[in-house]
C-alpha positions in Angstrom: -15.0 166.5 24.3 -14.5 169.7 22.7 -12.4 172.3 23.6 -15.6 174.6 24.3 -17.2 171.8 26.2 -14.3 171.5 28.4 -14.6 175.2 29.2 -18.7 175.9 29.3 -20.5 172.9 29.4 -22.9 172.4 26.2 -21.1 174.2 23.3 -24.6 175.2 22.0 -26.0 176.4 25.1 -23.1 179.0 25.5 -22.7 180.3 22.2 -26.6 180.9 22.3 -27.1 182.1 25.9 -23.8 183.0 27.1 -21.6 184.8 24.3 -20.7 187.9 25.8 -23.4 188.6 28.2 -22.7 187.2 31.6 -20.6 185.6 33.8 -20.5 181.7 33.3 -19.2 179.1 35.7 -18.9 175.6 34.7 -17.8 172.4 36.6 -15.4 169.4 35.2 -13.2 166.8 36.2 -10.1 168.7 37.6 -7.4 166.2 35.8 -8.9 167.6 32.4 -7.4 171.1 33.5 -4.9 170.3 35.5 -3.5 168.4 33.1 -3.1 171.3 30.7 -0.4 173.1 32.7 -0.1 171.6 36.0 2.4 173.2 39.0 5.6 170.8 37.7 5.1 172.1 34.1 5.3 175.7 35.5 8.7 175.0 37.4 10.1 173.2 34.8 9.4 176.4 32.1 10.5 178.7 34.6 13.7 176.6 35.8 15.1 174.4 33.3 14.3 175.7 30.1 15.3 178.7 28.3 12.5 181.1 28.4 12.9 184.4 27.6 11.2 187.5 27.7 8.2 188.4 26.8 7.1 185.0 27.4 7.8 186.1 31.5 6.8 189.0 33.2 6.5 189.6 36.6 4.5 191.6 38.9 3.5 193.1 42.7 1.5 195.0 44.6 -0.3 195.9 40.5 2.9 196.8 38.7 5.3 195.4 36.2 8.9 194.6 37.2 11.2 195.9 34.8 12.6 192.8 33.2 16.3 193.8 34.5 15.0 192.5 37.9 14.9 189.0 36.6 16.6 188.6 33.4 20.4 187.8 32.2 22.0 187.7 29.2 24.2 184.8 27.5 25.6 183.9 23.8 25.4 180.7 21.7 28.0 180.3 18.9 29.2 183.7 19.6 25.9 185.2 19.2 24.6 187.1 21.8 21.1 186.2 23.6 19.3 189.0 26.2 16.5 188.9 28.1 16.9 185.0 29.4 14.8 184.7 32.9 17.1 184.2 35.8 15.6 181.4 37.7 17.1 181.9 40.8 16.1 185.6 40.5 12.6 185.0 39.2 12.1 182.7 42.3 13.5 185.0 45.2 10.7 187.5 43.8 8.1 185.1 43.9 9.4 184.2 47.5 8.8 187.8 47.9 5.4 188.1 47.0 5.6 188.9 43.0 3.3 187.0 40.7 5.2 185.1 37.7 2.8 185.7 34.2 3.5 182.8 31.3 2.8 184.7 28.3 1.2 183.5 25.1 1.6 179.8 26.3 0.0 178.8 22.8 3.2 179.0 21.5 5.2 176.8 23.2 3.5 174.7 25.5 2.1 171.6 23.5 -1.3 170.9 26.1 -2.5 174.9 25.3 -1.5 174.9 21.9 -3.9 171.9 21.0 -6.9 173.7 23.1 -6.1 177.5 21.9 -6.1 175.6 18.3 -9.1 173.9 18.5 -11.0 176.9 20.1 -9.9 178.7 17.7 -11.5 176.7 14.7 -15.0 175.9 17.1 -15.5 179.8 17.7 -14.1 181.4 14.6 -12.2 183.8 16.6 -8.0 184.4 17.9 -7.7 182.8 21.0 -4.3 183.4 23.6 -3.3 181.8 26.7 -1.3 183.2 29.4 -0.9 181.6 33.2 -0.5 183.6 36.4 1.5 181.5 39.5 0.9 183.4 42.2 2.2 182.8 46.1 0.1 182.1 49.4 -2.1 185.0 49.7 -0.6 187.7 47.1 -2.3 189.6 44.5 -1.0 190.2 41.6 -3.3 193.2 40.0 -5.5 195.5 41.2 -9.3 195.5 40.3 -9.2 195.7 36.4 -11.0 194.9 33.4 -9.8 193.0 29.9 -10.4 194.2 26.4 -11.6 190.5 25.2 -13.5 187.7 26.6 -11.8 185.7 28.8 -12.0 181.7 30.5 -10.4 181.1 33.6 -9.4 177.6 35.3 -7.2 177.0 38.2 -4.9 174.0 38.1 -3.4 174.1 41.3 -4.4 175.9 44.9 -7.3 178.4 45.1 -7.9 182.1 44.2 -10.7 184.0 45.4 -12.4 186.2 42.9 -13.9 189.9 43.1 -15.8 190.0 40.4 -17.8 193.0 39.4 -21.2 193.1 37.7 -24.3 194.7 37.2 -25.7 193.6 40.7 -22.1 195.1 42.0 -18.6 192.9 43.3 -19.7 188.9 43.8 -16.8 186.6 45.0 -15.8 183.6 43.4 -13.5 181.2 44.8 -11.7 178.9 41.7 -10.4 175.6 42.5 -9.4 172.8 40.1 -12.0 171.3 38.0 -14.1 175.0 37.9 -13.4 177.3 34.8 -15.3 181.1 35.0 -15.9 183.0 31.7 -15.6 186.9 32.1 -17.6 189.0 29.2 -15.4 191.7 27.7 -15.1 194.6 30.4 -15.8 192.9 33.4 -13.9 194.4 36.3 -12.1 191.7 38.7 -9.2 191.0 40.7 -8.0 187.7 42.4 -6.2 186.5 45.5 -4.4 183.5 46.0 -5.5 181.9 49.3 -3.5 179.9 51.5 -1.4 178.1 49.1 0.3 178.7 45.5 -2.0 179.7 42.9 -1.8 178.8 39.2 -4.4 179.7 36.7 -4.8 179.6 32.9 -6.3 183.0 31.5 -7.6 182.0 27.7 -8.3 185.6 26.3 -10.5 185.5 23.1 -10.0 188.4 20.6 -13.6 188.8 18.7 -13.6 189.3 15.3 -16.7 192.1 14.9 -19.2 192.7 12.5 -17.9 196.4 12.4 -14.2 194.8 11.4 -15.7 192.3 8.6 -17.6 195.7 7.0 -14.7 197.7 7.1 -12.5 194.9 5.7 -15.1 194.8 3.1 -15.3 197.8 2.0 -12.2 198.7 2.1 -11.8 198.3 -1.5 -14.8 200.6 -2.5 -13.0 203.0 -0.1 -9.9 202.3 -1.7 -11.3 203.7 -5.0 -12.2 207.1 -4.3 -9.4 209.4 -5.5 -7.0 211.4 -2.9 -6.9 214.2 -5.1 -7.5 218.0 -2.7 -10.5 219.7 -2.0 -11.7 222.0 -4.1 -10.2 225.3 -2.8 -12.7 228.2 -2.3 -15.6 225.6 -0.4 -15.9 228.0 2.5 -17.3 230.7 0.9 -19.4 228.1 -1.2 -20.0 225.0 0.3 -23.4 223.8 -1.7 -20.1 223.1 -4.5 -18.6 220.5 -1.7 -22.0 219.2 -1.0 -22.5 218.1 -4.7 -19.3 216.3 -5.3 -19.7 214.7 -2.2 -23.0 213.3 -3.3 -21.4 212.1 -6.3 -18.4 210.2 -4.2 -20.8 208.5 -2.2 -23.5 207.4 -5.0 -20.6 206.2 -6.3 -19.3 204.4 -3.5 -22.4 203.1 -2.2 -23.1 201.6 -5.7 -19.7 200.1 -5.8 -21.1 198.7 -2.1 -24.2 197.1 -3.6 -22.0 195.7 -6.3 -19.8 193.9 -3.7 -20.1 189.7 -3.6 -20.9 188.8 0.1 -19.8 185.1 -0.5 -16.5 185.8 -2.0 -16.2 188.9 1.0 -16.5 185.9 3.5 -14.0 183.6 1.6 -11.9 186.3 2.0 -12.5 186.4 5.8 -11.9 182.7 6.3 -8.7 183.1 4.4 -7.6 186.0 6.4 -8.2 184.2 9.7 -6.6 180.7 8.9 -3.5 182.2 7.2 -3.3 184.5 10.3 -2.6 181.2 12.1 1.0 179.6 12.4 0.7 175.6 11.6 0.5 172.8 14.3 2.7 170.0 13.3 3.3 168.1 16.2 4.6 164.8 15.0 5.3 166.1 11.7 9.0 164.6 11.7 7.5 160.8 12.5 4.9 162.2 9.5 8.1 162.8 6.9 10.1 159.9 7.9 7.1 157.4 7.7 5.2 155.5 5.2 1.3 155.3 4.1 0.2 152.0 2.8 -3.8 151.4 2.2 -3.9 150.2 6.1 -2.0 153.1 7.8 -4.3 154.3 10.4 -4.1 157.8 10.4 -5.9 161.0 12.5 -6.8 164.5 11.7 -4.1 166.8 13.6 -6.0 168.4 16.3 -7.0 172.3 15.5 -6.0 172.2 12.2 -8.4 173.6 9.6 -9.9 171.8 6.8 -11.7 174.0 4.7 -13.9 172.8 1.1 -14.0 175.7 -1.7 -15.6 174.2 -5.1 -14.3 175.8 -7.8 -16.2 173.9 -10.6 -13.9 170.7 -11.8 -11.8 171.3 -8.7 -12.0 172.1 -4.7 -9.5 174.5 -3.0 -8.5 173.0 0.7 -8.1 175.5 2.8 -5.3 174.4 5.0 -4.2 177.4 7.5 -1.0 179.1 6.4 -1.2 177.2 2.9 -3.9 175.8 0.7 -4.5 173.6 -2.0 -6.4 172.2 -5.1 -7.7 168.9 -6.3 -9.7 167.5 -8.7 -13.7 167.8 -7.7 -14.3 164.4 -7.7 -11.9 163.5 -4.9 -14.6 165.8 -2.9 -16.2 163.1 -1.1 -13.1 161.5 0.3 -12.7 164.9 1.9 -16.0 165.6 3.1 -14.9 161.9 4.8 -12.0 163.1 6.1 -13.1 166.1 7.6 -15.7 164.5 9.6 -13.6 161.7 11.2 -11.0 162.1 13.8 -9.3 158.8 12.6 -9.4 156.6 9.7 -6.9 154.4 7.0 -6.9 155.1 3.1 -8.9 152.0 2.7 -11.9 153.7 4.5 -12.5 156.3 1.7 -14.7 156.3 -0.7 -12.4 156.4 -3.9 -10.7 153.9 -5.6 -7.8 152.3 -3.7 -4.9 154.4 -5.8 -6.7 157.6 -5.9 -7.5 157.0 -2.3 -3.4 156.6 -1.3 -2.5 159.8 -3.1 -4.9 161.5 -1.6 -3.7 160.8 1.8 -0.1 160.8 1.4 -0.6 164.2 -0.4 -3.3 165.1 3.1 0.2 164.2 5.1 2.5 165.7 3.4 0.4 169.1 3.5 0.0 168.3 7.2 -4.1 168.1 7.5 -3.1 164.2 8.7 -1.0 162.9 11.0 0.4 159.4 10.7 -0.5 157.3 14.2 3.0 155.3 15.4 
């Protein structure tokens, strides 16, 4: 199952019908959620790890607590650390009504990294993930409204929903196994009911069409000197008028002149490289061995992306990239399409095949199954 299917239901059906247009409910198995960041996994960050600000905030009654209220400081080595969370003082305000945020969860919580990743690659756009544990019938914020799209699942106890649309408020009571999606600017606000809430809040920041044109044309822009106005265009202003016709024929032309394809390769560049690398396993990966039976699997979320460049292909690999000979190009079209497979299932000769996949290890498209 996709990470999108999890989510919505039919992938398809919601990029088509869906996108940014209305409120979406969808139904699943609640282990499939839960089992992303379940109640223990929230205790355990909070109370026996090291977290630090900004990954915690807390908040009641709609504001912030300033981080002194919950935080401590401590040195390792000498070296001084600030803004550690105070368990015990995190928990008397949670005893006392406060809500406890997890913030940007993709970064160190392996479940959310996998499904931020591999949203991220099905949608084409930066994905976050942040949790709100809430107690018996608190609310966190007041009625507000989010700058990006947004899915939201409960993985343990209930909240109850006011959610705000064109009709007016509708209420919608979350439970495990039920994920919502909220269009950019919906107004809501949640409750928890009569037990501790925990909910995952994946935010999605959209990439625009405005954003793509601008980065575009940024280099046309880019071109047009900085040099002063002409001085005396008050009392004449036909004489501002005429070089600014010539700036712009100039710049639209450079416009019309501008590659579309190679603008897009530029675009998927900029996003993958914008992505830190996933490398889960990656130590088993360096101290291991590939032989022509190896079984091996494609790293979850991790991009694989074919660029011919006549006798060779660029691999787009995230934060690096890199370049083989054009004939090795089906064995990649191979990999990319299969979530598992061993040297010997590629289509090249045995040799070329074992380079290939040590070198796909090394750069950390493949993982090397134990």
């Amino acid at each position: 199952m996709s990470a999108l299917d999890l989510l919505s239901g039919d992938a398809q059906t919601f990029l088509t019908k869906v996108w940014a247009s209305q409120v979406h409910l969808h139904r699943t198995e609640p282990a499939d959620l839960v089992d992303l960041l379940s109640l223990e996994a929230a205790d355990e960050l909070l109370t026996s790890t090291a977290i630090r600000t900004p990954a915690i905030r807390i908040a009641k009654d709609g504001s912030v607590l300033p981080q002194s209220a919950y935080t401590r400081s401590a040195t390792i080595a000498g070296q001084s650390l600030t803004g550690l969370v105070d368990a015990r003082k995190a928990l008397d305000l949670f005893a006392d009504g406060a809500t406890i945020v997890f913030q940007g969860l993709r970064r160190y919580w392996a479940p959310l990294t996998e499904l931020i990743s591999e949203l991220e690659l099905e949608l084409g756009h930066p994905c976050q993930a942040n949790a709100y544990l809430t107690p018996p019938g608190a609310q966190g914020f007041a009625v507000h409204s989010d700058s990006h799209d947004v899915f939201v699942f409960q993985t343990a106890g209930s909240k109850l929903w006011e959610v705000h649309g064109d009709d007016g408020p509708e209420e919608v009571l979350l439970e495990p196994g039920l994920s919502m999606y909220l269009p950019t600017g919906t107004p809501h606000a949640a409750r928890a009911q009569e037990t501790v809430s925990l909910h995952v809040t994946i935010g999605i920041n959209q990439l625009t069409w405005r954003g793509l044109v601008e980065r575009t044309v940024a280099p046309a822009l880019r071109a047009v000197t900085d040099e002063h106005l002409p001085a005396g265009y008050l009392d004449d202003p036909a004489l501002l008028a005429d070089q600014l016709a010539d700036r712009l024929e100039a710049l639209a032309g450079a416009v019309r002149r501008t590659d579309p394809t190679a603008a897009v390769e530029r675009e998927v560049r900029r996003f993958l490289t914008s992505r830190p690398p996933r490398l889960a396993g990656g130590l088993h990966d360096v101290l291991g061995t590939v032989e022509a039976d190896t079984r091996l699997r494609r790293r979850p979320g991790h991009p694989c992306v074919l660029l011919d460049r006549g006798e060779q292909v660029e691999v787009l690999l995230g934060d690096r990239s890199m370049t083989v000979p054009a004939w090795t190009r089906p064995a990649l079209d191979e990999v990319r399409v299969r979530a598992d497979l061993t040297p010997a299932d590629l289509p090249l000769d045995p040799q070329s095949n074992l380079v290939l996949c040590r070198r796909l290890v090394r750069e950390g498209l493949l993982a090397i199954v134990s």
